[in-house]
PLY file of the C-alpha trace (Angstrom):
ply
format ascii 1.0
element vertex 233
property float x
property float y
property float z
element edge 232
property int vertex1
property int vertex2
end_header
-2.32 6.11 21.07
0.53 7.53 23.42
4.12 6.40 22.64
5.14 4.35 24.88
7.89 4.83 27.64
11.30 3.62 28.08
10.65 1.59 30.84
8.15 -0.27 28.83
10.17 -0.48 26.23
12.52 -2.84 28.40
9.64 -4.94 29.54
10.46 -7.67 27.21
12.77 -10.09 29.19
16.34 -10.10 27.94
16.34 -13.78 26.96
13.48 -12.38 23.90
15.83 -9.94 22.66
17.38 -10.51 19.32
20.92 -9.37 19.22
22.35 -10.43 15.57
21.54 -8.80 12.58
19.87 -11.55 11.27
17.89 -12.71 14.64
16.84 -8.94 14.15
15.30 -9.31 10.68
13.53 -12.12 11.32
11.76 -10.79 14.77
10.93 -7.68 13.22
9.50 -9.54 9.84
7.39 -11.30 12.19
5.90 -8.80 13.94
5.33 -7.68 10.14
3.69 -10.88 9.15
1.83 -11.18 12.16
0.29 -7.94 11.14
-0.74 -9.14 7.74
-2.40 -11.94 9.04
-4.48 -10.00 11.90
-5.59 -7.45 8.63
-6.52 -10.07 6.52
-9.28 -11.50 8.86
-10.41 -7.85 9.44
-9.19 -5.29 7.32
-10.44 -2.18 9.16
-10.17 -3.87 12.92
-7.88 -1.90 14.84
-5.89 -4.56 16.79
-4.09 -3.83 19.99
-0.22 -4.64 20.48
-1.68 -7.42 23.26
-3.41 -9.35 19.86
-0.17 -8.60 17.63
2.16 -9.97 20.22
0.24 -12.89 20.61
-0.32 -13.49 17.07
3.75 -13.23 16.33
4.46 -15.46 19.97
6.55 -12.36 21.53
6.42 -10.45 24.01
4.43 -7.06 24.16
7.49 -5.34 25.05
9.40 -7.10 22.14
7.20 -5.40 19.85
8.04 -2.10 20.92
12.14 -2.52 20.35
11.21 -2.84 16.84
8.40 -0.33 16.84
7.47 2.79 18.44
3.77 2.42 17.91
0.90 0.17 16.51
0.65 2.18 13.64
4.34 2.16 12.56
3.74 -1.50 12.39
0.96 -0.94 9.96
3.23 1.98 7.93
5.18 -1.44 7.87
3.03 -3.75 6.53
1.42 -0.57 4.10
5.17 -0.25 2.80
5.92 -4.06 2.10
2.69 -4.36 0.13
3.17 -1.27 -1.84
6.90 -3.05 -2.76
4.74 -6.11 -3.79
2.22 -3.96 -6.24
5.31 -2.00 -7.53
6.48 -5.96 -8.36
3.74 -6.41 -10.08
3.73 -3.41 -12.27
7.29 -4.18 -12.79
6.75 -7.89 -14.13
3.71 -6.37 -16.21
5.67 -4.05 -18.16
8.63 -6.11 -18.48
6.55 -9.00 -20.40
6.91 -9.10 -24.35
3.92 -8.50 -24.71
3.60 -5.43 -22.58
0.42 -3.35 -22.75
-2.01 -1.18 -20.59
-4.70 -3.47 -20.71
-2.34 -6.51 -19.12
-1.34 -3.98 -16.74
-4.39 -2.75 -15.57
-5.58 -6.86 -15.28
-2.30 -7.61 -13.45
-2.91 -4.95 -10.78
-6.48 -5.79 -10.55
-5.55 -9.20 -9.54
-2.91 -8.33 -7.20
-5.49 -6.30 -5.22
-7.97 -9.33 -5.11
-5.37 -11.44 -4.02
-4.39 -8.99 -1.09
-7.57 -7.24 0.43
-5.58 -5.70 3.05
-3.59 -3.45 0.91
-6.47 -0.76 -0.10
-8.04 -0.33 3.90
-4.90 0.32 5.19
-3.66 2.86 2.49
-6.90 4.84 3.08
-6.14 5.34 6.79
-2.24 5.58 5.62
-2.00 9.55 5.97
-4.26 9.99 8.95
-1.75 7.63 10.69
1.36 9.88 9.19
-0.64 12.75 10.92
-1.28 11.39 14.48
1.29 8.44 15.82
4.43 7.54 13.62
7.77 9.11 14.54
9.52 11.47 12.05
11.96 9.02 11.20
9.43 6.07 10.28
7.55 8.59 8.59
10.72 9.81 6.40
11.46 6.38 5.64
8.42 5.09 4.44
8.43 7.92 1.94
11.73 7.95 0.75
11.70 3.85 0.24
8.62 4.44 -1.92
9.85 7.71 -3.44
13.23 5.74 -4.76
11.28 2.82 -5.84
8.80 5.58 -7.73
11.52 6.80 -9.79
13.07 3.51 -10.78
9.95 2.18 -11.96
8.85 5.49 -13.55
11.74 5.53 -15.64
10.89 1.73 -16.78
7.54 3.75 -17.73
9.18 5.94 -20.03
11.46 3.47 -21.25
8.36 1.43 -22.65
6.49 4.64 -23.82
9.54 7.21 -25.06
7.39 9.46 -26.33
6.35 10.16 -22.46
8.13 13.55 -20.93
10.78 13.20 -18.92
9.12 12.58 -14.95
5.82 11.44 -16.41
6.25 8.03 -15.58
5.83 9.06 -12.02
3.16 11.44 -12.85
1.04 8.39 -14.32
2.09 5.78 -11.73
1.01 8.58 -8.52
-2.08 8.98 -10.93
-2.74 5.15 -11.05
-2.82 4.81 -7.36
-4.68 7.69 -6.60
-7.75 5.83 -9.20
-7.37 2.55 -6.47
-7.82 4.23 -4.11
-10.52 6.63 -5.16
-12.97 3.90 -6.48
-12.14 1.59 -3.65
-13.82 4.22 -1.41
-16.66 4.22 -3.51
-17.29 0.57 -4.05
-16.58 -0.13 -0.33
-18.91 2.52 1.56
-18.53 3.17 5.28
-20.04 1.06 7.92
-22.91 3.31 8.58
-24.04 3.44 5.17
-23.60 -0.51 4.04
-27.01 -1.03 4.47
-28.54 2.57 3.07
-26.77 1.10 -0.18
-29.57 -0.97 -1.48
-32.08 2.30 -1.65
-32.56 3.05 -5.12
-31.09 6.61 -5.06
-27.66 5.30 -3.95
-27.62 3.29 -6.72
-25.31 5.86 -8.72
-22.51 4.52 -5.68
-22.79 0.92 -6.62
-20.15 0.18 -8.71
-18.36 -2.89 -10.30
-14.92 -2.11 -8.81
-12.81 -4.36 -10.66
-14.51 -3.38 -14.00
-14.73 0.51 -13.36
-11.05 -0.17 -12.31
-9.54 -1.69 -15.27
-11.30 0.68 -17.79
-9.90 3.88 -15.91
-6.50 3.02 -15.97
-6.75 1.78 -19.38
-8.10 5.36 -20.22
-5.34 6.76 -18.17
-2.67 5.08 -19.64
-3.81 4.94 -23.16
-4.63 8.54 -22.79
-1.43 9.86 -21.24
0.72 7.75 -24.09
-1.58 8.75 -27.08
-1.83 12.58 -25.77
2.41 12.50 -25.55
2.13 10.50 -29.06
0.85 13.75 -30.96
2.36 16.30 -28.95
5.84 14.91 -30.50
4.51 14.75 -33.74
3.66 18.31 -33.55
7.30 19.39 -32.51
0 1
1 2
2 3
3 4
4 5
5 6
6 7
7 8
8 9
9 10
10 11
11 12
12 13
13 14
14 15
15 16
16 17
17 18
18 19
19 20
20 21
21 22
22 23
23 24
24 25
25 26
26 27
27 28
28 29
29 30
30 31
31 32
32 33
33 34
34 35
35 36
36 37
37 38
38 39
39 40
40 41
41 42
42 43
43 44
44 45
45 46
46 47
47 48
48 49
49 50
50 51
51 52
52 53
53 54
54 55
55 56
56 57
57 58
58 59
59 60
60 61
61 62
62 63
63 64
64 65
65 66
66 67
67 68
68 69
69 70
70 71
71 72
72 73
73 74
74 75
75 76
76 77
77 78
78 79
79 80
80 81
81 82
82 83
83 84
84 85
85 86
86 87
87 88
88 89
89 90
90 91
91 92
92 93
93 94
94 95
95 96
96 97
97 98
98 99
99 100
100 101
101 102
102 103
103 104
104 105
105 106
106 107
107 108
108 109
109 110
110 111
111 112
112 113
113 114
114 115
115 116
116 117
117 118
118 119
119 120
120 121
121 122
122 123
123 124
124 125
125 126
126 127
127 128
128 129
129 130
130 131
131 132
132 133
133 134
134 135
135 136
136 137
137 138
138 139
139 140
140 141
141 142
142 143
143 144
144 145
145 146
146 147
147 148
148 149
149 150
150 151
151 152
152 153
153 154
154 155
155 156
156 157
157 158
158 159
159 160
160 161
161 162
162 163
163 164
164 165
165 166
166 167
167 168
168 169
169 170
170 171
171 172
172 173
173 174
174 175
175 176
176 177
177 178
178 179
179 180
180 181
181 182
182 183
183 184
184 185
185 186
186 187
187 188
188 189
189 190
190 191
191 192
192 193
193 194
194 195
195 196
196 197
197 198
198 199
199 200
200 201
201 202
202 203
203 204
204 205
205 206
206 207
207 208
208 209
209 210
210 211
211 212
212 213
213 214
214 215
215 216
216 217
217 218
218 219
219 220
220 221
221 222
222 223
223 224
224 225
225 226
226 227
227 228
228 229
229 230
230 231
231 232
């Protein structure tokens, strides 16, 4: 998708353009929202700008003040959800009763409840690599790079016996399991149907189940593993 040119950038009438902070905010959480909503009633569509104006009652050209592309709007919507899961992992090991197994439930859930997050983190990089600007690109990484590190120290914190950066290690780890099985469980379009043969049976998996057990085993197994290595020193 080309980037779009100044002079359609200033196609949106002046009387649509937000000029305080706040008016700003809001517009461009709309266009956000309106995003969300398009994904949730087809996760792998690929909307136009037309439908995503229309869903967030702007202007096309209003779309582009806040966004270069489509697909900085979905680095957008990508980036507030993966804020949302980090919430989640937060909350689970903050609770008194913290454990891997509540953790693993806890994301589990969160990933039910928003079926949007997984398709669009699979076709996150291939976006990076085609049509998002170096800046959106820099900021999307460093927003979930400083969030990574706070919340990989909280790791640590619950599990001292952890190295020192290992929090992120297992949290990088952790995603890179949703994501993994998620492409198994959810095959592509062309081979939905081949599915049912018996010899593609090995592919047909219980994706909340296989889910919860390997991060259980990652967790347990990173925190047990750092267990006896201290008791060795």
């Amino acid at each position: 998708m080309p980037r779009i040119s100044a002079a359609a950038k200033r196609a949106a009438p002046a009387r649509h353009r937000a000029t305080a902070p706040e008016a700003k905010s809001e517009r461009r959480a709309a266009i956000v929202h309106a995003a969300v909503g398009l994904l949730r009633e087809a996760p792998l569509a690929m909307f136009s700008v037309e439908a995503l104006a229309r869903r967030a009652d702007l202007a096309k050209g209003t779309v582009y003040l806040y966004f270069g592309t489509r697909e900085e709007v979905l680095l957008a919507v990508h980036a507030e959800h993966a804020q949302l899961l980090f919430d989640v992992l937060e909350r689970a090991l903050a609770a008194p009763k913290a454990d891997t197994r509540r953790m693993a439930r806890a994301v589990v859930r969160h990933l039910n409840a928003h079926p949007e997050f997984l398709p669009l983190a699979a076709t996150c990089r291939s976006m990076l690599d085609t049509n998002i600007s170096v800046d959106a690109a820099l900021a999307f990484k460093l927003g979930i790079g400083a969030r990574l590190g706070q919340l990989g120290m909280r790791v640590e914190a619950l599990y001292p016996k952890l190295p020192r950066g290992q929090g992120v290690t297992l949290l990088m780890a952790s995603y890179a399991l949703m994501l993994g099985l998620w492409q198994i469980a959810e095959p592509p379009e062309c081979l939905k149907q081949a599915m049912a043969l018996p010899q593609m049976r090995v592919f047909r998996i219980d994706f909340e189940t296989q889910l919860t057990t390997a991060l259980v085993n990652l967790w347990e197994g990173a925190t047990q593993r750092a267990a006896r290595k201290a008791r060795q020193i």
